[in-house]
Every structure is written in C-alpha cells, then in structure tokens.
N, CA, C and O atoms as a Tinker XYZ file with bonds, in Angstrom:
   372  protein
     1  N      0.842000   -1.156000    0.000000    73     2
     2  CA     0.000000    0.000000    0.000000    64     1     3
     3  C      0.895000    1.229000    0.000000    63     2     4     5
     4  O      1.815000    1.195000    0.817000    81     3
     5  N      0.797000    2.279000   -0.747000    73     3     6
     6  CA     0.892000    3.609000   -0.779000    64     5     7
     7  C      0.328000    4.529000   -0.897000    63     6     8     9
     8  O     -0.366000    5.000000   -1.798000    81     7
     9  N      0.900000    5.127000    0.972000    73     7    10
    10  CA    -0.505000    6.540000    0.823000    64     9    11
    11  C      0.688000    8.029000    0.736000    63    10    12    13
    12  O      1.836000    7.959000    1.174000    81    11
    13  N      0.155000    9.173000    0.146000    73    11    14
    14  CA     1.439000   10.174000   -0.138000    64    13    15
    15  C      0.039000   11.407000    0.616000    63    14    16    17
    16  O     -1.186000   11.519000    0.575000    81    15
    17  N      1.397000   12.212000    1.333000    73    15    18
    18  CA     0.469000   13.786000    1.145000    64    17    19
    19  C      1.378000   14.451000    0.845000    63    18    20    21
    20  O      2.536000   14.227000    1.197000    81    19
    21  N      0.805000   15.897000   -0.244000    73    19    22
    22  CA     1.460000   16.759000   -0.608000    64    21    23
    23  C      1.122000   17.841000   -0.254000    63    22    24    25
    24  O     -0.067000   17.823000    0.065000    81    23
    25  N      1.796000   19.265000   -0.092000    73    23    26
    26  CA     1.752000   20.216000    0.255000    64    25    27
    27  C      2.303000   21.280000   -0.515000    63    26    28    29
    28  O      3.519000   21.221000   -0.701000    81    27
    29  N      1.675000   22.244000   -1.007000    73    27    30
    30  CA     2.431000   22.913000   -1.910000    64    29    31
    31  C      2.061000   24.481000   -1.500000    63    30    32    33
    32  O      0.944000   24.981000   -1.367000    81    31
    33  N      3.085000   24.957000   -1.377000    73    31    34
    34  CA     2.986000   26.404000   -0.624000    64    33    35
    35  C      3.458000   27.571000   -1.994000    63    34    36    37
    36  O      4.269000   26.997000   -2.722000    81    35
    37  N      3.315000   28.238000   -2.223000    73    35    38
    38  CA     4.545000   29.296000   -2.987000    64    37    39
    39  C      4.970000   28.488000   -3.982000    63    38    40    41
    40  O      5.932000   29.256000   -3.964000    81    39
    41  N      5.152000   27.912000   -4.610000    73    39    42
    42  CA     6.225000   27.153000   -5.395000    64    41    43
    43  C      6.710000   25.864000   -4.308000    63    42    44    45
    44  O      7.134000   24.770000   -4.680000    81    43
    45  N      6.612000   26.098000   -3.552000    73    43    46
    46  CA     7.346000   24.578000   -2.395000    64    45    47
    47  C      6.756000   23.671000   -2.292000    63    46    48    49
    48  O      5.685000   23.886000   -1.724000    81    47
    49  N      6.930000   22.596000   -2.597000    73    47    50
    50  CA     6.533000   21.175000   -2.605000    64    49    51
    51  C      7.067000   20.313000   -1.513000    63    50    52    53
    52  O      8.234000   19.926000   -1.460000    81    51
    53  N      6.200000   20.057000   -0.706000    73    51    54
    54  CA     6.646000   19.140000    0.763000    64    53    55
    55  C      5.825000   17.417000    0.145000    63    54    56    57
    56  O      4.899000   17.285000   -0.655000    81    55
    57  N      6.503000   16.484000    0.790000    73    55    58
    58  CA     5.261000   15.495000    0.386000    64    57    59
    59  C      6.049000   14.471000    1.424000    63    58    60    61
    60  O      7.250000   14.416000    1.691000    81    59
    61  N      5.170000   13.845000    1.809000    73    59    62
    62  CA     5.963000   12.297000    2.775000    64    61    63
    63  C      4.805000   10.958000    1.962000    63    62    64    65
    64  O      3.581000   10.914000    1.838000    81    63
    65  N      5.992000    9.947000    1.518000    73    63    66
    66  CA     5.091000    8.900000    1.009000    64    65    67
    67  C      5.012000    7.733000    2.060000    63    66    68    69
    68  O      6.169000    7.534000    2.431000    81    67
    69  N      4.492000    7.215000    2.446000    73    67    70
    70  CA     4.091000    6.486000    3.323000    64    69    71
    71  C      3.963000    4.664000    2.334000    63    70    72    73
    72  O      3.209000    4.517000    1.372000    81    71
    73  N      4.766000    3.658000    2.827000    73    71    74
    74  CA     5.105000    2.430000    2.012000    64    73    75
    75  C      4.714000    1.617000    2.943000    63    74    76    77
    76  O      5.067000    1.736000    4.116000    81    75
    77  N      3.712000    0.434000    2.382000    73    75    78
    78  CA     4.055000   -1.283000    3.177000    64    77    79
    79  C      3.575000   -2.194000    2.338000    63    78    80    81
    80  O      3.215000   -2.024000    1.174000    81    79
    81  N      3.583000   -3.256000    3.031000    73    79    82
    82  CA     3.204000   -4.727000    2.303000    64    81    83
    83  C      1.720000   -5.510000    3.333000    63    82    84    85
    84  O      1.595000   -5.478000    4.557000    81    83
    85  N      1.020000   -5.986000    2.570000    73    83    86
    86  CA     0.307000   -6.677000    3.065000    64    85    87
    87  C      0.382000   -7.641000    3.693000    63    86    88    89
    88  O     -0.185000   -7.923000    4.748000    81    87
    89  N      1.392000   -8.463000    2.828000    73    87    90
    90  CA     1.825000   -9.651000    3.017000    64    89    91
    91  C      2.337000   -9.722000    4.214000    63    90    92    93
    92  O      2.432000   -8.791000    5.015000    81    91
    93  N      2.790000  -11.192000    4.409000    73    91    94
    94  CA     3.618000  -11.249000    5.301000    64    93    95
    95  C      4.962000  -11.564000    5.172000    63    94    96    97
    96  O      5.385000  -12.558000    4.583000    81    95
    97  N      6.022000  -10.227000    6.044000    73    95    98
    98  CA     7.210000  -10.525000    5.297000    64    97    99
    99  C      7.938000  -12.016000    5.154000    63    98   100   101
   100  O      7.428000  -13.060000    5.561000    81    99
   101  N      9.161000  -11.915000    4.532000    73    99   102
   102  CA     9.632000  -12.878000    4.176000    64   101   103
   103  C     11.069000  -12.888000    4.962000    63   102   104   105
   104  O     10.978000  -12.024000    5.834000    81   103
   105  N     12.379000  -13.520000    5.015000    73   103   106
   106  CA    13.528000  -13.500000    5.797000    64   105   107
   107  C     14.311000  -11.981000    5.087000    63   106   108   109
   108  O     14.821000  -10.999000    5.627000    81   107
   109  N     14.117000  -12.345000    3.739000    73   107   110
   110  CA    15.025000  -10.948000    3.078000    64   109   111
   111  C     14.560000   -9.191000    3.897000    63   110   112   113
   112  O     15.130000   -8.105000    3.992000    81   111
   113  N     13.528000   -9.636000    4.241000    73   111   114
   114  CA    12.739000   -7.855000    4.767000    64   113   115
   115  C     13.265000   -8.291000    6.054000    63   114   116   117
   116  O     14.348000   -7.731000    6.226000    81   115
   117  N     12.877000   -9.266000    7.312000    73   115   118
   118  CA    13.086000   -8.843000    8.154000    64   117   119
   119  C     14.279000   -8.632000    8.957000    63   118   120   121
   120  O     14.404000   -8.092000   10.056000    81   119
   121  N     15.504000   -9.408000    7.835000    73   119   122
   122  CA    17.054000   -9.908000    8.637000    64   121   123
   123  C     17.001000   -8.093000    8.635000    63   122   124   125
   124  O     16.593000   -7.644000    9.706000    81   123
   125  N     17.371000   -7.010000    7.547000    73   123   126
   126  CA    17.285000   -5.964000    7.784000    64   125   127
   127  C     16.228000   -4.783000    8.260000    63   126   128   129
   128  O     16.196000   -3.580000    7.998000    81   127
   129  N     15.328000   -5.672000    9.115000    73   127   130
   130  CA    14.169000   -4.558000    9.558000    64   129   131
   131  C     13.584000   -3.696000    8.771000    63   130   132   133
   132  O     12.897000   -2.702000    9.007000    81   131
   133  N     13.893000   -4.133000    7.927000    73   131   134
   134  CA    12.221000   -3.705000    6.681000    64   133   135
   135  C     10.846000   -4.353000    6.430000    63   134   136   137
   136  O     10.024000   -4.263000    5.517000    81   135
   137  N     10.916000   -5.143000    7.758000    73   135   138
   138  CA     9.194000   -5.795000    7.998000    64   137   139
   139  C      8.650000   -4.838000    7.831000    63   138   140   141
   140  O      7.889000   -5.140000    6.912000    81   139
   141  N      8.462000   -3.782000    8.078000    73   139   142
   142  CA     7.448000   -2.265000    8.651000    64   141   143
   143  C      7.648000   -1.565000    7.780000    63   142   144   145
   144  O      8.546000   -1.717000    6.952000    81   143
   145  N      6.428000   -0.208000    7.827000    73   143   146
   146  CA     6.476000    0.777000    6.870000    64   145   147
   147  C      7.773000    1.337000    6.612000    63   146   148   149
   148  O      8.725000    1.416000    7.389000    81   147
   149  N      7.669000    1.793000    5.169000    73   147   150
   150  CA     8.839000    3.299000    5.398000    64   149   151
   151  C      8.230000    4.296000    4.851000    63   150   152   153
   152  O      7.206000    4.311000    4.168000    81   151
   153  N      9.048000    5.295000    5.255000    73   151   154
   154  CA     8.683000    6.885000    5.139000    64   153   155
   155  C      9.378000    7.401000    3.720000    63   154   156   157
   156  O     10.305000    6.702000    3.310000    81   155
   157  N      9.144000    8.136000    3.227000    73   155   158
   158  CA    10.394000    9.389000    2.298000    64   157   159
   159  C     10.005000    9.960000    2.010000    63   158   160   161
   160  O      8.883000    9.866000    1.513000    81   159
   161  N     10.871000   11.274000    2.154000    73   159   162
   162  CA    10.892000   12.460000    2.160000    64   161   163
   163  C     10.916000   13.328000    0.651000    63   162   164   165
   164  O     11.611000   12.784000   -0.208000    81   163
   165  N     10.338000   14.414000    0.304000    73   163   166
   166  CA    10.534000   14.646000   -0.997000    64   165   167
   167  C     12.269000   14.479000   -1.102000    63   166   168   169
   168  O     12.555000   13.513000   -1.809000    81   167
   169  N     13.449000   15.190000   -0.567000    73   167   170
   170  CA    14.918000   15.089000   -0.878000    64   169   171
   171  C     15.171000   13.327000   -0.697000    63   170   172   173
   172  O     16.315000   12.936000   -0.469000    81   171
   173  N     14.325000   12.587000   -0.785000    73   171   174
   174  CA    14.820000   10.706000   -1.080000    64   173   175
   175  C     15.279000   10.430000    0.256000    63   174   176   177
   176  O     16.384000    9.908000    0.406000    81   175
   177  N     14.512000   10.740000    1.305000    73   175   178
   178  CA    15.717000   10.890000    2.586000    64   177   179
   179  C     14.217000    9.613000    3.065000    63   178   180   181
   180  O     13.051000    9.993000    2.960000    81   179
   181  N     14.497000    8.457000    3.460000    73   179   182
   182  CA    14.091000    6.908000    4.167000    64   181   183
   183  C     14.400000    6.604000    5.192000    63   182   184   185
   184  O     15.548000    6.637000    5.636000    81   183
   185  N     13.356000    6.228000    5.787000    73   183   186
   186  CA    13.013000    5.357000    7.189000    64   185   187
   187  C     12.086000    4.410000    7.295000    63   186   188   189
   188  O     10.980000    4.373000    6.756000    81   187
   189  N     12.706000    3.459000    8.188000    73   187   190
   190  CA    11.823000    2.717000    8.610000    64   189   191
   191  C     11.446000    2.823000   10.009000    63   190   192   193
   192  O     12.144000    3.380000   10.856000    81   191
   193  N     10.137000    2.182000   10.266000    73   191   194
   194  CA     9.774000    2.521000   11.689000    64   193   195
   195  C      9.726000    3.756000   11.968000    63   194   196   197
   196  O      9.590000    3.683000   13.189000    81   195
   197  N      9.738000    4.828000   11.729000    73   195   198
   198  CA    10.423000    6.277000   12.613000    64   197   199
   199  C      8.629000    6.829000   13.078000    63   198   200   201
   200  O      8.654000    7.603000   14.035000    81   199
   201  N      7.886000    6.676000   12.800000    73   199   202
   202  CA     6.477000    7.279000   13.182000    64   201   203
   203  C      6.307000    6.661000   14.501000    63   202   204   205
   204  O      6.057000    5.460000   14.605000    81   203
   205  N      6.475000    7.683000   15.835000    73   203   206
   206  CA     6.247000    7.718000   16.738000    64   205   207
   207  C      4.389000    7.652000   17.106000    63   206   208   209
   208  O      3.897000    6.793000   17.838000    81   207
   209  N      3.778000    8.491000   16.576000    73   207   210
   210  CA     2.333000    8.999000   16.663000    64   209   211
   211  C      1.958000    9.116000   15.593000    63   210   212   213
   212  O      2.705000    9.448000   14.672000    81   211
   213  N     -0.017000    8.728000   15.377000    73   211   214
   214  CA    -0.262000    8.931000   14.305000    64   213   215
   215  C     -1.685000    9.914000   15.097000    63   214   216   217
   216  O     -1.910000    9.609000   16.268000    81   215
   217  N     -2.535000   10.972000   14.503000    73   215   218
   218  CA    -3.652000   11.552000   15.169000    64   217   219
   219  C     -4.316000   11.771000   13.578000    63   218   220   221
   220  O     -3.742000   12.414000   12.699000    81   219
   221  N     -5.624000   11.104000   13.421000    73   219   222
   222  CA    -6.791000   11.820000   12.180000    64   221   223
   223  C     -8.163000   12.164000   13.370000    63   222   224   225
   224  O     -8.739000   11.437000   14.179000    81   223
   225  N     -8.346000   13.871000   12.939000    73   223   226
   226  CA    -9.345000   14.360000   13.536000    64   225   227
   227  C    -10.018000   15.350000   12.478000    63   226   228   229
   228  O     -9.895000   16.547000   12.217000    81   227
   229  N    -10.853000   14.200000   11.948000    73   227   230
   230  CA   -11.880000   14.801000   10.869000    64   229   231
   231  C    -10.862000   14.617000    9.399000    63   230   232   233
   232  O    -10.347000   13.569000    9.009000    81   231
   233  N    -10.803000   15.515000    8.977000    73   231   234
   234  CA    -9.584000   15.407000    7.906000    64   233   235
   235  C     -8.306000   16.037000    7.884000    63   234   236   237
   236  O     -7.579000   16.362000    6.946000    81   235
   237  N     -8.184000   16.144000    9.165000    73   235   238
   238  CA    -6.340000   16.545000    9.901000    64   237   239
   239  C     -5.960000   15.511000   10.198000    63   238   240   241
   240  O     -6.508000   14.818000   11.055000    81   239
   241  N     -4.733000   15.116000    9.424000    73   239   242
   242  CA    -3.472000   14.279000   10.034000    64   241   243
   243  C     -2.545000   14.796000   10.305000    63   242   244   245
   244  O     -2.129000   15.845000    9.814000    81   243
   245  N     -1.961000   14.024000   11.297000    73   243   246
   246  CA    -1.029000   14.485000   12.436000    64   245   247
   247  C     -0.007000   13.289000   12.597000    63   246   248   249
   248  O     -0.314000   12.276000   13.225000    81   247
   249  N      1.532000   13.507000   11.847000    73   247   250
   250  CA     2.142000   11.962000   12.512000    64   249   251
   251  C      3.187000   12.786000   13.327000    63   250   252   253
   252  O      3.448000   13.946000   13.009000    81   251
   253  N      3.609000   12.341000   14.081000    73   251   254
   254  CA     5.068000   12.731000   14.858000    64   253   255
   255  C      5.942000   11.856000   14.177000    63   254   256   257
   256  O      5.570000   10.781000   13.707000    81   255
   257  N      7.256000   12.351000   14.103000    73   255   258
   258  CA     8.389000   10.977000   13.636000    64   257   259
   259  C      9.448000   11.294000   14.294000    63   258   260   261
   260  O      9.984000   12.402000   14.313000    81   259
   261  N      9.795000   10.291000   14.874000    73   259   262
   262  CA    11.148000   10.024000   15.487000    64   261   263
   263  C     12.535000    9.816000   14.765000    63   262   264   265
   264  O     13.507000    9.230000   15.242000    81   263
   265  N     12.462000   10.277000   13.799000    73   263   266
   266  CA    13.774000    9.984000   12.784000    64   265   267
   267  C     13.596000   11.347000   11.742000    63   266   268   269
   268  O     12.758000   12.230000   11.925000    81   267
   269  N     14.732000   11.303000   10.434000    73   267   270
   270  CA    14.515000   11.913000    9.740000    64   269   271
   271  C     15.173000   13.311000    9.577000    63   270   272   273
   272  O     15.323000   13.904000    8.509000    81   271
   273  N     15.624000   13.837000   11.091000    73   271   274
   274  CA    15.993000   14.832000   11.566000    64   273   275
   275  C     15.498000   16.118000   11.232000    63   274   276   277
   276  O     16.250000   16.982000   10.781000    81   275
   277  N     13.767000   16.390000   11.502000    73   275   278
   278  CA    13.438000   17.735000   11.330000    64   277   279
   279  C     13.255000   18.370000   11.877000    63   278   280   281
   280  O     13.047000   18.004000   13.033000    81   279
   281  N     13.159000   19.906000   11.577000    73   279   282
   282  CA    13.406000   20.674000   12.701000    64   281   283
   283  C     12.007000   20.369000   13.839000    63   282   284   285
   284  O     12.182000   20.176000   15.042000    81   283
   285  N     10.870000   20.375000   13.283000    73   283   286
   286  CA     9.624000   19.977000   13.574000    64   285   287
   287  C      9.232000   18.652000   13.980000    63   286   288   289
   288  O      8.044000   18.803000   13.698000    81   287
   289  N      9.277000   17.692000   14.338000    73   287   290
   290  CA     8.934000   16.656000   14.454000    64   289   291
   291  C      7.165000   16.113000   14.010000    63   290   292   293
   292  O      6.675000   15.054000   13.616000    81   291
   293  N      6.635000   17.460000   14.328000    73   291   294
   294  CA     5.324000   17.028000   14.112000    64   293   295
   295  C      4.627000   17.019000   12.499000    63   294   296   297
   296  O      4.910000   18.160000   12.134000    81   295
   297  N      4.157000   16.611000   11.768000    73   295   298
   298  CA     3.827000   17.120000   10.241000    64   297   299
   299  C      2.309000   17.177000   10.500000    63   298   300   301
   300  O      1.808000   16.466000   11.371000    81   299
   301  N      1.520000   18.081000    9.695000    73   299   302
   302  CA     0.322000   18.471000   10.010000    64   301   303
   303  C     -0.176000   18.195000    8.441000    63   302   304   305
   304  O      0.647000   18.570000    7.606000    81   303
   305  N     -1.134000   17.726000    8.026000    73   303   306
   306  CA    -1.625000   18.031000    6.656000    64   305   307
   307  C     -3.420000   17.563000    7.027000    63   306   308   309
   308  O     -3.905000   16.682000    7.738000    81   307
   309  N     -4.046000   18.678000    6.121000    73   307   310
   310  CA    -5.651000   18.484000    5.902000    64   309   311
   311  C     -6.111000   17.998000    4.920000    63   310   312   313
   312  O     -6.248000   18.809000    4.004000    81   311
   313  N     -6.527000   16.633000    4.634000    73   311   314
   314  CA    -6.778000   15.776000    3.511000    64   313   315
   315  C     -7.710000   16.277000    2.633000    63   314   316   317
   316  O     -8.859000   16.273000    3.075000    81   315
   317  N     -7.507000   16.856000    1.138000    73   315   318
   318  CA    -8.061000   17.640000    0.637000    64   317   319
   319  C     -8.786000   15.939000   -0.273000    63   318   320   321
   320  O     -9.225000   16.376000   -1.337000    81   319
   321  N     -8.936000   15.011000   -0.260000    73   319   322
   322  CA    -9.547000   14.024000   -0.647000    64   321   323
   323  C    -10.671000   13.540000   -1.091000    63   322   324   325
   324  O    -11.474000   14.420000   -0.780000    81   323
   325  N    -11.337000   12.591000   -1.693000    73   323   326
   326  CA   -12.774000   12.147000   -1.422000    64   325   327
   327  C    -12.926000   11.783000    0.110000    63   326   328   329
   328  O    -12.031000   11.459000    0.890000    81   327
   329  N    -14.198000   11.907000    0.331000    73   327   330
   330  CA   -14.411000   11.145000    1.816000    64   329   331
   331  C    -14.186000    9.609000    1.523000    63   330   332   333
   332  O    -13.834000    9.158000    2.613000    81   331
   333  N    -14.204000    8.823000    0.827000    73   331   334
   334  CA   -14.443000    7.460000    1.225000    64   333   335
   335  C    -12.557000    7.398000    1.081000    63   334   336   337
   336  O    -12.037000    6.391000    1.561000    81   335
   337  N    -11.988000    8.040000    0.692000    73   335   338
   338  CA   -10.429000    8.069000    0.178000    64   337   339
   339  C    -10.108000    8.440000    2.096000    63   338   340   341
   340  O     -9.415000    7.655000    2.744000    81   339
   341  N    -10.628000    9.499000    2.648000    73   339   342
   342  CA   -10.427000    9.831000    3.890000    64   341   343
   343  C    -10.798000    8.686000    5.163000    63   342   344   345
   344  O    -10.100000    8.558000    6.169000    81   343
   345  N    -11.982000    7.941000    4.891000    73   343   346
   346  CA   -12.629000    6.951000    5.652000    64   345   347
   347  C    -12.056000    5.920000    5.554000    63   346   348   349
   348  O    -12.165000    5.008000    6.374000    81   347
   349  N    -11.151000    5.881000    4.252000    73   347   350
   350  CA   -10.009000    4.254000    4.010000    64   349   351
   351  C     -9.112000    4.853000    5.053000    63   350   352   353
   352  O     -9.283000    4.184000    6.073000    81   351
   353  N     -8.208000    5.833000    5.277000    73   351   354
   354  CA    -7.344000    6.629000    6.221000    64   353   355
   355  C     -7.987000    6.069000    7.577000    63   354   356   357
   356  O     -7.518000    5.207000    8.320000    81   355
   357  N     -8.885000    6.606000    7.673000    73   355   358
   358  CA    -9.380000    6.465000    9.239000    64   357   359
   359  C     -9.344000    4.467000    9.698000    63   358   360   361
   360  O     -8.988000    3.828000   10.688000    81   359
   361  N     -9.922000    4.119000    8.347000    73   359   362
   362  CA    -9.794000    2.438000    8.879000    64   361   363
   363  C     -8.290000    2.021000    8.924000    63   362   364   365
   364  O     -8.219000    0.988000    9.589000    81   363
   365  N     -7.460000    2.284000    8.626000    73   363   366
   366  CA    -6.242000    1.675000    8.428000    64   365   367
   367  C     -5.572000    2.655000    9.537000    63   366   368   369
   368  O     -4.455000    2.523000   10.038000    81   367
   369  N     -6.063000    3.177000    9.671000    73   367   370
   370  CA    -5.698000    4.426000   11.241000    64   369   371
   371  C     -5.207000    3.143000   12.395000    63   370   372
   372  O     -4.877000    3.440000   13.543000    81   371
C-alpha cells in the first residue's frame, strides 16, 4: 500500500510517502528490519519505523516521527480528498 500527502505552498513542494506490504514478510525484509512501513521524504531521505504517533481528527493528520531529523517533528496536513479516500485513512488508522 501507498498513501502520499502533498503540500504545496509558494512554489514549495513538501510530500511524505508512506510504504508497506500486506503480506507477510519474508527473511530478506526482516534480517534488515524492513518488515514495517517506510517513510520518504521529498529530498529521497528513508526510514523505517520512525512514526512515533499517528492523530486523524476529521480530515487533519497528524504523525510525529522520530527519525529523519526535522526541525519539527510534528507534520500536520488536511486531507483535501474524497471522503471514502479519507474513511479508508481512518480504517487503516
């Protein structure tokens, strides 16, 4: 599954893509701890695991991440989406 949000301010393009597998991993993912999601950053910058917190209130998401090194830790985005596109969010929440 891949879910992305983008943000575009002025000309500035922010986006975090959000990666996983359904499946269940296999030895190759988990010897290096890539069982779990990863993150990246628009500059190609990857993690795994690093989402400390996740918060959806209405169509605000809210993740904290523990990695990544930003100045912010918190990322804020308002899902400009279909609702049933927003209500898949909330179930997989």
């Amino acid at each position: 599954m891949t879910a992305g949000v983008v943000e575009s301010n002025d000309g500035e393009v922010f986006s975090l893509t959000f990666m996983c597998e359904f499946g269940e991993p296999d030895g190759q993912d988990i010897r290096p701890g890539f069982d779990i999601y990863s993150l990246v950053t628009p500059d190609q910058g990857t993690a795994y695991g690093c989402i400390g917190q996740v918060g959806l209130d209405g169509d605000v998401l809210r993740v904290t991440l523990d990695a990544l090194g930003l100045d912010d830790p918190v990322v804020g985005a308002v899902l400009r989406a279909p609702a049933s596109d927003v209500a898949a969010c909330k179930r997989a929440h």
